[in-house]
Phi, psi and omega in degrees: 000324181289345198254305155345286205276350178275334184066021180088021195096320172270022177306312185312312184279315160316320181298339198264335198293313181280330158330285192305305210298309163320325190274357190270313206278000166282309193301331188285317167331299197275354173272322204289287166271025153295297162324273185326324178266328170292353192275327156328279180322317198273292182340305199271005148296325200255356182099005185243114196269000000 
């Protein structure tokens, strides 16, 4: 298992590569419906369900 996640040596860098990307495509999910519910909310405000 240890010679899978070290990667010939280059694990640090692949692991930090699959890290960053993960943290991008949660922060965009969560920018995505974050936009979506607020944009509900201005619909039920202004009245157009």
């Amino acid at each position: 298992m240890a010679e899978f996640l070290n990667m010939n040596g280059y694990g640090f860098y692949i692991w930090s590569a699959y890290g960053a990307a993960l943290t991008i495509f949660i922060a965009l999910a969560l920018a995505t419906l974050y936009k979506s519910f607020r944009l509900k909310r201005e619909q039920r405000l202004l009245g157009k369900d």
